[in-house]
N, C-alpha and C positions, 0 to 999 in steps of 0.2 A: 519360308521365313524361319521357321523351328528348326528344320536341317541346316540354315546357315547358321544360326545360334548354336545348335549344339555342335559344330565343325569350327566354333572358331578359336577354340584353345588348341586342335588340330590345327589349323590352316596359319595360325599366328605362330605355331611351334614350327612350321614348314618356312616360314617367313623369315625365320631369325637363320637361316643359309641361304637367302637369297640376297642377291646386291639390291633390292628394292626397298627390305628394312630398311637401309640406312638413310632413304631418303625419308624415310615413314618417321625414323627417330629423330633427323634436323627437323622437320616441320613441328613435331610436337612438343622438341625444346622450344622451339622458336616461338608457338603458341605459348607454351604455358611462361615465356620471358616474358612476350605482349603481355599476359595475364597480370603478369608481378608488378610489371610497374604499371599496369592501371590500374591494379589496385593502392601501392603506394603515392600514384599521383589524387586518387579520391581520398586516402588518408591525409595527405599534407596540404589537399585545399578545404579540408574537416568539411569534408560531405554529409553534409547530415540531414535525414529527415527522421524530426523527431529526436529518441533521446540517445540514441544506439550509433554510432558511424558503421557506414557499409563495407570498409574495405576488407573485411570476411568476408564478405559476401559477392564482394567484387572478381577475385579472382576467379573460383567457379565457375562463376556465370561466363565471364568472359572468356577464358579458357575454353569452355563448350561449347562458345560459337563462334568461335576462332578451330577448333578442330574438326567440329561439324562443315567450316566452309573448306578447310586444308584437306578434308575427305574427301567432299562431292570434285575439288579441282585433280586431284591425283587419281582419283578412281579408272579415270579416262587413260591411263598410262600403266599402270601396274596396284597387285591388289594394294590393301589398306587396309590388312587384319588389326596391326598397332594401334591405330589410328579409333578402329571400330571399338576393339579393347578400353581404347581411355576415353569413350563418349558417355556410356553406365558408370563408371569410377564418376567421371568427373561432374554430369549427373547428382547423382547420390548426395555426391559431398555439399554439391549447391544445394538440396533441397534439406539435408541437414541444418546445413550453417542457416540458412533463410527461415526455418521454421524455430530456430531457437533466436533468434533478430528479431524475430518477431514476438514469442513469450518472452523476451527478456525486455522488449523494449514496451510488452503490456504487462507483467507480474514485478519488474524488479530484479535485485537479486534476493529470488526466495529460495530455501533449501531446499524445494524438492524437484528442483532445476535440474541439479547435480545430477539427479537418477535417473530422473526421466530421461536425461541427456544421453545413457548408456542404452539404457533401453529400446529407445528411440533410433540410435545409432546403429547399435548391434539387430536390430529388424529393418533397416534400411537394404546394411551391406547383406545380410541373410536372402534379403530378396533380392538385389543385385549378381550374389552368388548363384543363387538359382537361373537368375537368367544368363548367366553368363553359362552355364553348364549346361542349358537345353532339358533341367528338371522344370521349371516353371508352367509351361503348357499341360504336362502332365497334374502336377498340384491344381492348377484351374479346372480342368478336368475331373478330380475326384470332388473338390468344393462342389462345383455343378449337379454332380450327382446325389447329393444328400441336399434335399429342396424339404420343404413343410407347407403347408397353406396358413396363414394368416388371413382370417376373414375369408372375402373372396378372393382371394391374392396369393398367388402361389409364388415362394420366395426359397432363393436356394444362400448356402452362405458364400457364393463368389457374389453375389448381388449386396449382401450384406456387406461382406469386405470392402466392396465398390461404394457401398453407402457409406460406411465408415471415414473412407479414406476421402473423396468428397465432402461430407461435413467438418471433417479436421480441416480440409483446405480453408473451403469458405469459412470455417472459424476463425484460423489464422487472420483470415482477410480480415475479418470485423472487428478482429481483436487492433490487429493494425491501426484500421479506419479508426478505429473509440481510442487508439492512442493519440493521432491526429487530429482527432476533436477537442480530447482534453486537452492537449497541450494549445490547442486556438484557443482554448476559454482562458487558459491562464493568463496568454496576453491580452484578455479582452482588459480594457480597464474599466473601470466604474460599475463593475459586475461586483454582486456580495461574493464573498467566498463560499458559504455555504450554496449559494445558487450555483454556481461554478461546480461542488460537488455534485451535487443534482443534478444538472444539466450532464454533464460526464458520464454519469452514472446510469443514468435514463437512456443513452446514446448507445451503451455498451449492452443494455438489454435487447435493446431495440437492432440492432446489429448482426448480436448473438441469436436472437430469434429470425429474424430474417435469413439469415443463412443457413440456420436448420430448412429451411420452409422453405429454402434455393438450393440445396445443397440434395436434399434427400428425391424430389420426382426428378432430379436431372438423370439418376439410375434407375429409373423406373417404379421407385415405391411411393404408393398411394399414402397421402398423409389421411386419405382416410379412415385407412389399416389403423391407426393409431389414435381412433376414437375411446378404445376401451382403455389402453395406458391412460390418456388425459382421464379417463373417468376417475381410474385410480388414482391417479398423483391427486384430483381431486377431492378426494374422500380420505387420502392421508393427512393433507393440508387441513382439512377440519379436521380434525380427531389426534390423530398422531403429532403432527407438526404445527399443532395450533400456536406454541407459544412459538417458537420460531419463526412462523408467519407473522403473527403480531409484533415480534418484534422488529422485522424488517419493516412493516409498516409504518412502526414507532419512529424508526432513522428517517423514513422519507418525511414524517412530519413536522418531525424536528431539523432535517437540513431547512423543508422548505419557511416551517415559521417562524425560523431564527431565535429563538426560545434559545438556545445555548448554541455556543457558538468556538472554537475554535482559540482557546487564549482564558477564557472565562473561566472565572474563579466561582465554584459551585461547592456546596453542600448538598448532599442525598444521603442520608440516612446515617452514618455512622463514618463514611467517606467525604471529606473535605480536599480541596485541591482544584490541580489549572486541568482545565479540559484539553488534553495535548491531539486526541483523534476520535473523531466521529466516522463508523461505520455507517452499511447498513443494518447491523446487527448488534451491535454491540457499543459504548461510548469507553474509550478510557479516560481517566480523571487521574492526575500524578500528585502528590500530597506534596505537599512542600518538605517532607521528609526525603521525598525519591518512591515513596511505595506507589506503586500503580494496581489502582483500583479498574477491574472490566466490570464494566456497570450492562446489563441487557438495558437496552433500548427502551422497551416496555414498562419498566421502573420510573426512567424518567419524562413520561409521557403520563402515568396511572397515578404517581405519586407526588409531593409535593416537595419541590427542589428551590433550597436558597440560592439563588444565582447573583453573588455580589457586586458582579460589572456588568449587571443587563440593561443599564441604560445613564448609568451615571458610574465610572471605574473610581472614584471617588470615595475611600470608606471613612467611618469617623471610629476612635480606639478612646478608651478613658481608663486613666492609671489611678487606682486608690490610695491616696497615703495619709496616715494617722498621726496628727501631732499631740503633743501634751498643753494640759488645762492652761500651763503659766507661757506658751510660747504668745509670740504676737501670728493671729491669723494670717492678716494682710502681708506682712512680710512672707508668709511661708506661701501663701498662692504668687506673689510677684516673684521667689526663688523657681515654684514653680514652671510657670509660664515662660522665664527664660530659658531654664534649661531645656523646655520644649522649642523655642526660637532659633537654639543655638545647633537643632539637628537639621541637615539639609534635606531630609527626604520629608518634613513636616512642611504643611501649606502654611503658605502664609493668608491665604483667604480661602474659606474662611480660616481666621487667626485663631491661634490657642487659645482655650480660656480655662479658667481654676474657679473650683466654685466650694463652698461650704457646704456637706451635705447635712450632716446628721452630728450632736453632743452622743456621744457615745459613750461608755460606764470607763473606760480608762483613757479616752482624750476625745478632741475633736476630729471628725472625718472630714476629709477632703478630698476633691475628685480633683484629675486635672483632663480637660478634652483636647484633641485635636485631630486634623484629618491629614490623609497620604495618598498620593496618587497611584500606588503600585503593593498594595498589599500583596501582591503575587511574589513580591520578593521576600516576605516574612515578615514578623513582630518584632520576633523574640530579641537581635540585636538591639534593634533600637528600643521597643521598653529598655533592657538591658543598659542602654546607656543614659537613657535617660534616670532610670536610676541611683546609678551612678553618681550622677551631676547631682541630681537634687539630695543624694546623702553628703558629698562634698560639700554641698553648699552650706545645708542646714549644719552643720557641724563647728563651718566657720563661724556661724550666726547663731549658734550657740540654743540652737532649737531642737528640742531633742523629740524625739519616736517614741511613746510611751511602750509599755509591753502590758500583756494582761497581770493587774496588781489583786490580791482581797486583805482587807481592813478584818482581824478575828479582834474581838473584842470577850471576855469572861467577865460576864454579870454575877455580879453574889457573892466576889473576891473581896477580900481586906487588902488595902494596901499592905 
């Protein structure tokens, strides 16, 4: 098998002046056409599982067993160097495409897609090269012979490579699976959202570890070999990574107790705003300005958090305004209270009210109350216009705004 590997850039070069290539070139246009349009018939009936469409992924695949069967039928009649040539090509490309379909349809588009995407790529086709030249066997070869013991367990790094490249697979899988999941909880209906995060998130650990623990004795390595690592990562999680464990812990307690939630207009410390994303790590809170505050986890879990809409989205606001000694009260709370009536985003139940607080040294104070169902859309307009209204009004009404006045008087003067 390694002599026909490394003879076949020879025997495909001998091929290209034989009358056989050309039967070797129809069949694997002819394949890779089959290929094209079943991958553009799984695009145009939007195939999809999950969030990703397959027809990247379609052709590959198809391609390869469409030239795989075109091989084993012509083999019987004249060689199939061509043929054997575009099985590693076309190979390669499918497990390229299929293993970014799959972090794309579990990470998103995140930026460090991009890179790993060349990396990933350029180590595929590198060990396609190698196999295609007949260096391959040789590279497994010296891997083999550079071994170490590990415990009782003696490990070389072609066994590592092999662990490697099996846990990535079975990763892929789980990552898949936990993308399959989540997107079942989203249609679940009458599930909380926070529990949906939970649930999703539990599923993808749960997945992820499973496939380490399937993935690593399928090449022969003892997960017992790797009692002393656990020991570590143990003793770093106390000590080193205490506040980061804790605050992972912090996210799982807060998706599951529903304490903040997704939408929720919070106060923590010197940060006010909507809670746009709960991690496990970390929560953001967006201010009503645009700033976005990363709050750790363990803050809002240790510390004491105004949560505005945690059980009533309901808030009540009260505007102060000052009139003078000669104005009529009554009137000025009834100016009030309308121009609170007359904004749409104020409830009407409960309804506005205007109250008399306090005689104060340069007029009477006056409160005016009412409530809003969406403080998440801000104040500042409507106090603003409410404002507004009520200086129009009193104006008309001839009621005026005192300002701060003092009365000096000199004792001991002659007219």
């Amino acid at each position: 098998m390694a002599n026909d590997i490394s003879n076949l850039l020879t025997d495909f070069w001998r091929d290209l002046q034989q009358p056989d290539m050309l039967w070797q070139f129809c069949a694997l246009v002819l394949c890779l056409g089959l290929a094209f349009f079943a991958s553009r018939l799984a695009g145009g009936r939007a195939w999809r599982i999950g969030q990703g469409g397959l027809k990247r992924v379609t052709f590959p695949v198809v391609a390869l067993v469409l030239v795989l069967v075109a091989e084993t039928l012509l083999r019987r009649w004249f060689h199939t160097h061509l043929l054997a040539l575009a099985v590693p090509l076309l190979a390669s490309l499918a497990v390229i495409r299929a293993v970014f379909y799959v972090l794309r349809y579990a990470f998103g588009s995140s930026a460090w897609l991009a890179s790993f995407d060349r990396i990933f790529s350029l180590l595929v086709w590198g060990v396609v090269a190698l196999h295609i030249t007949g260096l391959l066997p040789d590279l497994i070869a010296m891997m083999e012979s550079i071994s170490f013991a590990v415990g009782k367990q003696r490990l070389n790094l072609w066994i590592l490579a092999q662990g490697l490249v099996t846990v990535l697979f079975t990763l892929f899988v789980a990552l898949w699976a936990a993308g399959l999941v989540e997107a079942r909880l989203q249609r679940v209906e009458g599930l909380d959202g926070n529990l949906r995060v939970v649930f999703s998130r539990l599923s993808k650990v749960f997945l992820i570890l499973l496939a380490v623990m399937v993935g690593l004795p399928l090449v022969g390595i003892d997960l017992t070999t790797l009692s002393v690592f656990g020991g570590a990562l143990g003793v770093g999680l106390g000590f080193g990574l205490q506040k980061i464990a804790s605050n992972y812990v912090s996210g799982f307690i807060i998706l599951l107790d529903r304490s903040i939630s997704i939408g929720s207009l919070i106060t923590v410390g010197a940060d006010r705003g909507l809670v746009s994303k709960i991690t496990t790590r970390y929560t953001v809170v967006r201010s009503l300005g645009g700033v976005e505050a990363i709050v750790p986890n363990e803050l809002l879990v240790s510390s004491v958090v105004r949560n505005e809409s945690y059980s009533d989205p309901n808030m009540r606001f009260s505007l102060p305004v000052q009139i003078s000694y000669e104005a009529d009260p009554d009137q000025a709370m009834r100016i009030m209270v309308a121009a609170a009536r007359a904004q749409p985003r104020i409830l009407s139940e409960p309804p506005p009210a205007a109250f008399l607080t306090a005689f104060a040294d340069s007029g009477i104070n006056l409160e005016l109350g009412f409530w809003i169902a969406d403080p998440q859309q801000g104040t500042l307009q409507l106090l603003s216009d409410i404002n507004l209204t009520i200086w129009r009004e009193f104006q008309t009404a001839g009621i005026r705004i005192p300002f701060p006045q003092r009365e000096i008087r000199l004792l001991g003067t002659e007219a």
